[in-house]
C-alpha positions in Angstrom: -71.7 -82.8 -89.0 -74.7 -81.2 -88.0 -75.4 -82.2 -84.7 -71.6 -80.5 -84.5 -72.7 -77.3 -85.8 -75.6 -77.5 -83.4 -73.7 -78.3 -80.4 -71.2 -75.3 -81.6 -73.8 -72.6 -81.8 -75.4 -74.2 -78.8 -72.5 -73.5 -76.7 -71.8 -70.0 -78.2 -75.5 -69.1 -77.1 -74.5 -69.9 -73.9 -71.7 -67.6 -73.6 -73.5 -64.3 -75.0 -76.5 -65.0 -72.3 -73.8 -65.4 -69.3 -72.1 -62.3 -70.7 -75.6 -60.5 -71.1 -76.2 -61.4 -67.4 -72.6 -59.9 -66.1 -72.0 -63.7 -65.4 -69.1 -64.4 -67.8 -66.8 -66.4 -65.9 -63.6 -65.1 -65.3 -60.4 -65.3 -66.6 -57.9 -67.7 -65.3 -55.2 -65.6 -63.4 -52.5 -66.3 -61.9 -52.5 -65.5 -57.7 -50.7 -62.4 -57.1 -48.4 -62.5 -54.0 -49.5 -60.1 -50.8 -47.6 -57.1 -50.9 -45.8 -56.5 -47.4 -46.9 -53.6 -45.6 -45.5 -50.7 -46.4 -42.1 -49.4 -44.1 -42.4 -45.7 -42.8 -39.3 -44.3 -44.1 -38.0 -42.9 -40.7 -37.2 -39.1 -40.5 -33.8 -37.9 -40.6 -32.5 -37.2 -37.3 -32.8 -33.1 -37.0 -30.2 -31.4 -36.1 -29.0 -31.6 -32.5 -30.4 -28.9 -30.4 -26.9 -27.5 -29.0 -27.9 -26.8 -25.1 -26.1 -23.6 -23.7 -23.6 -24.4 -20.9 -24.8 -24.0 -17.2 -22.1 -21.6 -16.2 -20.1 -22.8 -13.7 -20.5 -21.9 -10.1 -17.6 -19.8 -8.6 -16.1 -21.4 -5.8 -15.7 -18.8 -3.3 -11.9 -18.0 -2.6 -10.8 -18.4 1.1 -10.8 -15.0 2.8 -6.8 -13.8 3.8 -6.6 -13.5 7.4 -5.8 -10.1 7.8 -2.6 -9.0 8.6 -1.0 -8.8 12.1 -1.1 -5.5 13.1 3.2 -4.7 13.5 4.0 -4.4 16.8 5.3 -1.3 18.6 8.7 -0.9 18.7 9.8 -1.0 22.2 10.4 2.8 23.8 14.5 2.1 23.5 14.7 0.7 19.9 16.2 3.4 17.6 13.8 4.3 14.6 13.9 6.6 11.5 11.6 10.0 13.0 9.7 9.8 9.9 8.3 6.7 10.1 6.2 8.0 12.6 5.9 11.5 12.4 5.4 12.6 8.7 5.2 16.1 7.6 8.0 16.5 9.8 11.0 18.3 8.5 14.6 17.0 8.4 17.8 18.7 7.0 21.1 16.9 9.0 23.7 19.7 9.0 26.2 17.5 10.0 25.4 14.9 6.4 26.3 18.1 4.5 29.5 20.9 4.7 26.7 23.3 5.9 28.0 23.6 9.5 31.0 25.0 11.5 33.5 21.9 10.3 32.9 22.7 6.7 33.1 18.8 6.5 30.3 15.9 6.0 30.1 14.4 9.7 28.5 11.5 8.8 27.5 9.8 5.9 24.1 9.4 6.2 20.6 11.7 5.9 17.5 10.5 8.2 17.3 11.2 11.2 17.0 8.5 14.1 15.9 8.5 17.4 14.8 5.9 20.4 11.0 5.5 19.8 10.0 7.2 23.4 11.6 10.4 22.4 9.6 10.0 19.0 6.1 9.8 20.9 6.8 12.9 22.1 8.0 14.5 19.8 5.1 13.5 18.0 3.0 15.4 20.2 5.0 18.5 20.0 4.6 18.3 16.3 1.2 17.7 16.8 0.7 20.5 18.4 2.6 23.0 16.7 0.9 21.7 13.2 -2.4 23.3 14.9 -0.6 26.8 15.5 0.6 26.7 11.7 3.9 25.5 12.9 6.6 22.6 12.3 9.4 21.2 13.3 12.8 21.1 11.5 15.5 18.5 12.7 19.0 19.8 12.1 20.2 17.1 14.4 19.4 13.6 15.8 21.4 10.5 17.0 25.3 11.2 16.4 27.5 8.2 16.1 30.6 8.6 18.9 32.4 8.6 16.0 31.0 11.9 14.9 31.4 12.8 18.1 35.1 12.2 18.1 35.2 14.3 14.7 33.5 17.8 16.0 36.2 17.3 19.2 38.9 17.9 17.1 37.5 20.6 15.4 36.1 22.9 18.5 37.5 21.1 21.6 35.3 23.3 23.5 32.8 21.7 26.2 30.4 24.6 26.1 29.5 23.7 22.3 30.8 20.2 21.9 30.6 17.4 24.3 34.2 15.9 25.2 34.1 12.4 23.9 37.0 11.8 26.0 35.5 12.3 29.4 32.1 10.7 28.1 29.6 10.5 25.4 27.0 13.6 24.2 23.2 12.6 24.7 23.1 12.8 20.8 25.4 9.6 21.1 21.8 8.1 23.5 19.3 8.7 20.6 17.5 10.8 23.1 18.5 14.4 22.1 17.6 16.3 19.3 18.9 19.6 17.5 15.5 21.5 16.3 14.6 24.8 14.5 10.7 25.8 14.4 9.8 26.8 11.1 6.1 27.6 8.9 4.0 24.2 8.3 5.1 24.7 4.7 8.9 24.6 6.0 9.0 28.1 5.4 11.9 29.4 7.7 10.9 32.0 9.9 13.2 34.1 12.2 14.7 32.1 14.5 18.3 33.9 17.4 20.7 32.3 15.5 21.8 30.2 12.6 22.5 26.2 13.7 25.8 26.2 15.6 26.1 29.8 16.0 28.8 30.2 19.0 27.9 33.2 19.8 26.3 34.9 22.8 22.6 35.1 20.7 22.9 31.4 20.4 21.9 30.9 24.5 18.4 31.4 25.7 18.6 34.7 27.1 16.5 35.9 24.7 17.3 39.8 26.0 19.7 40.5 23.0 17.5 39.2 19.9 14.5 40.9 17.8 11.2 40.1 19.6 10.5 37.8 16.6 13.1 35.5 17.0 12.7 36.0 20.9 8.8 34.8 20.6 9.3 32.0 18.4 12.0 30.5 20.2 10.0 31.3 23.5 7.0 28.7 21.5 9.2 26.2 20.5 10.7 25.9 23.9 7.7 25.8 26.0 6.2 23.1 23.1 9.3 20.8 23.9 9.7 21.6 27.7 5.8 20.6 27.9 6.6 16.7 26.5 9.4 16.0 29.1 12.6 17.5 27.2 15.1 19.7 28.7 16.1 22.6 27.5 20.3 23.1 27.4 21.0 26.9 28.0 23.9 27.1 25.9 21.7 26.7 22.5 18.2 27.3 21.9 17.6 24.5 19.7 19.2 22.0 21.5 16.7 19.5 24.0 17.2 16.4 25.5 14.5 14.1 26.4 14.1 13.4 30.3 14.1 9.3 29.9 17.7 8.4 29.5 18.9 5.5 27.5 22.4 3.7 26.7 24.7 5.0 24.3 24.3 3.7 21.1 27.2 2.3 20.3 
C-alpha cells in the first residue's frame, strides 16, 4: 500500500516539474484536415462599355450626265415666237372679234412662225429693246382656212390675198403683222389701227402726224434691216425674204 502511495506522488512530482519547465506533454488531438486554398471570388462582369457606331461612309452617288443640249429647230420648222423671243408681245386679232370680220378667225392665241424668220425677228426685237421699244404681233402664220374666211368677207386683193388664185405668205409662216409699241407694251401712236383700209394705212407717210410718221419710219427700217420686205399697202405688214412652203 505504500510503495503505491509512493509511486502515486512519485509520478505526480513528475508532472508539476514538466509543467514548471513548459515541457507538459501535449494533449492528444485529433489531425485537422488542410483547408484548401481559398477561391478568389471573381468580379462581376462590369457593365459593357457600349462603343459608339463608326458612322457609315457615304458612298458617293454617280454624277447625271448632263443633259443634251436640245437641238436647233431647223430654219423651216414652225415654232411658237415666244419660245424664243420673250418679252415679246402678242395680241392675234384674228383669235378675237377685234378686227374688220367682227368674227374669231381662228381658234387659237400664240403666234407661230418658221424658226429663220424668228432669228430675225429676234434681232429686230433686240434691237428695238435697246431704243425702249418692242414689238407687238397682231398677226403670224394664218391657216388657208383662215384665209378662205377673210375672202369672203373683203374679196379685195389689195387687203386680202385671193385664196383662190394662191395662198397669202401668212399661209408660209414667213410673214408677220406687227405694231411697234413702248418696252412696257405701252401703245404709242402708230398711222392706223390694224386693218385699217384706208389710205393712212399705206406707207406714204405724207398724210399722218409726224409721230406716227417717225415711229412707223423706225419700225420699218428695224425689219427692212433683218431681210423682211416691206408690203406698201400696210405699214405693219413684212414678209421675210427666205421663202418656205405653205403650211398646209
Amino acid at each position: 500500500m505504500r510503495r503505491e502511495k509512493r509511486a502515486f506522488w512519485a509520478a505526480a512530482l513528475t508532472v508539476l516539474l514538466l509543467t514548471a519547465e513548459g515541457c507538459a506533454p501535449e494533449p492528444d488531438v485529433p489531425p485537422q484536415p488542410e483547408e484548401p486554398p481559398a477561391v478568389q471570388a471573381e468580379a462581376p462582369n462590369p457593365m459593357p462599355v457600349r462603343r459608339a457606331k463608326p458612322a457609315p461612309v457615304p458612298i458617293p452617288k454617280p454624277r447625271p450626265e448632263p443633259a443634251p443640249e436640245p437641238e436647233e429647230p431647223a430654219d423651216e420648222t414652225l415654232v411658237t415666237v415666244t419660245d424664243y423671243i420673250p418679252g415679246i408681245f402678242v395680241e392675234l386679232k384674228y383669235a378675237t372679234e377685234d378686227n374688220f370680220t367682227g368674227q374669231v378667225i381662228y381658234g387659237f392665241t400664240d403666234a407661230r412662225l418658221r424658226y429663220g424668220t424668228v432669228k430675225k425677228l429676234a434681232r429686230v426685237q433686240a434691237a428695238l429693246l435697246e431704243q425702249g421699244y418692242s414689238l407687238k404681233i397682231w398677226d403670224a402664220c394664218r391657216p388657208v382656212s383662215a384665209q378662205f374666211a377673210l375672202w369672203e368677207v373683203c374679196p379685195d386683193p389689195v387687203y386680202v390675198a385671193n385664196p383662190n388664185k394662191g395662198y397669202s405668205s401668212h399661209s408660209r409662216g414667213n410673214t408677220v403683222d406687227v405694231t411697234l409699241v413702248l418696252s412696257d407694251g405701252t401703245e404709242i401712236e402708230m398711222p392706223t389701227g390694224f386693218d385699217d383700209f384706208s389710205t393712212l394705212a399705206d406707207r406714204d407717210y405724207s398724210d399722218v402726224p409726224e409721230p406716227a410718221r417717225s415711229n412707223s419710219l423706225l419700225l420699218e427700217g428695224a425689219m427692212s434691216g433683218q431681210g423682211f420686205k416691206c408690203y406698201s399697202g400696210e405699214w405693219w405688214h413684212f414678209t421675210d425674204e427666205d421663202s418656205y412652203p405653205v403650211a398646209e
